[in-house]
N, C-alpha and C positions, 0 to 999 in steps of 0.2 A: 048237803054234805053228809048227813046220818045216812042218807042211801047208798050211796059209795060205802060209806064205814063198813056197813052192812055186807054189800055183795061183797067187798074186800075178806070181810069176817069169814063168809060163807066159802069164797073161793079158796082160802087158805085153811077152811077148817078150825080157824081159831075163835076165840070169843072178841066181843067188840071191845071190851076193855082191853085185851091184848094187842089190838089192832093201833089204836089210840096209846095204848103206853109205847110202843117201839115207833109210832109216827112223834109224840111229846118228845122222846128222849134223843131220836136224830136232831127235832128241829132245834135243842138245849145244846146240846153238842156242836151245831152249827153255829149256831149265835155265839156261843163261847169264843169258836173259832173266829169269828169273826169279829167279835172286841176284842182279842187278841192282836189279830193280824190290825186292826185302828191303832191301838194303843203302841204296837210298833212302828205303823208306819207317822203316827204325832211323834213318837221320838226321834227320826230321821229327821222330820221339818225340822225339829224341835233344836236338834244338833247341826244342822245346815246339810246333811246327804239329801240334797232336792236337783232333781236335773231340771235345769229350763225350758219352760215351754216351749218356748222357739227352736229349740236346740231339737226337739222330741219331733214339734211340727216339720221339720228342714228332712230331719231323718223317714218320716212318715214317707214326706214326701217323694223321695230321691226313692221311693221305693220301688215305683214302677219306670224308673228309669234304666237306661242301661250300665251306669257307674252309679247303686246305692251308697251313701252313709254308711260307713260303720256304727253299730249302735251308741247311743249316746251314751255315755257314763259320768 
């Protein structure tokens, strides 16, 4: 992985610490994002907005048919 770091460094002209702080600080912003988007989707469960599986599986299905599902809500 330091070797990529590197040729990454070199192809963009920047230092390896530069390289490394903008790859840290995307993947902090993602994860943020992403126990965000948990934490909301536990308080759906949490409140009963949950579609049923079966409901979701029926609609998958019906997909490659000629009369799909409307989608489930």
């Amino acid at each position: 992985m330091a070797d990529k770091v590197d040729q990454m460094a070199a192809r963009l002209e920047r230092s390896r610490g530069w390289v490394i702080k903008q790859a840290l600080s995307l993947w902090l912003a993602q994860e943020e994002e992403r126990n965000c988007l948990t934490l909301a989707a536990l308080d759906d469960v949490t409140s009963g907005q949950v579609i049923d599986h079966q409901a979701v599986q029926a609609w998958a299905d019906s997909l490659s048919t000629d009369n799909p599902l409307p989608v489930p809500r």
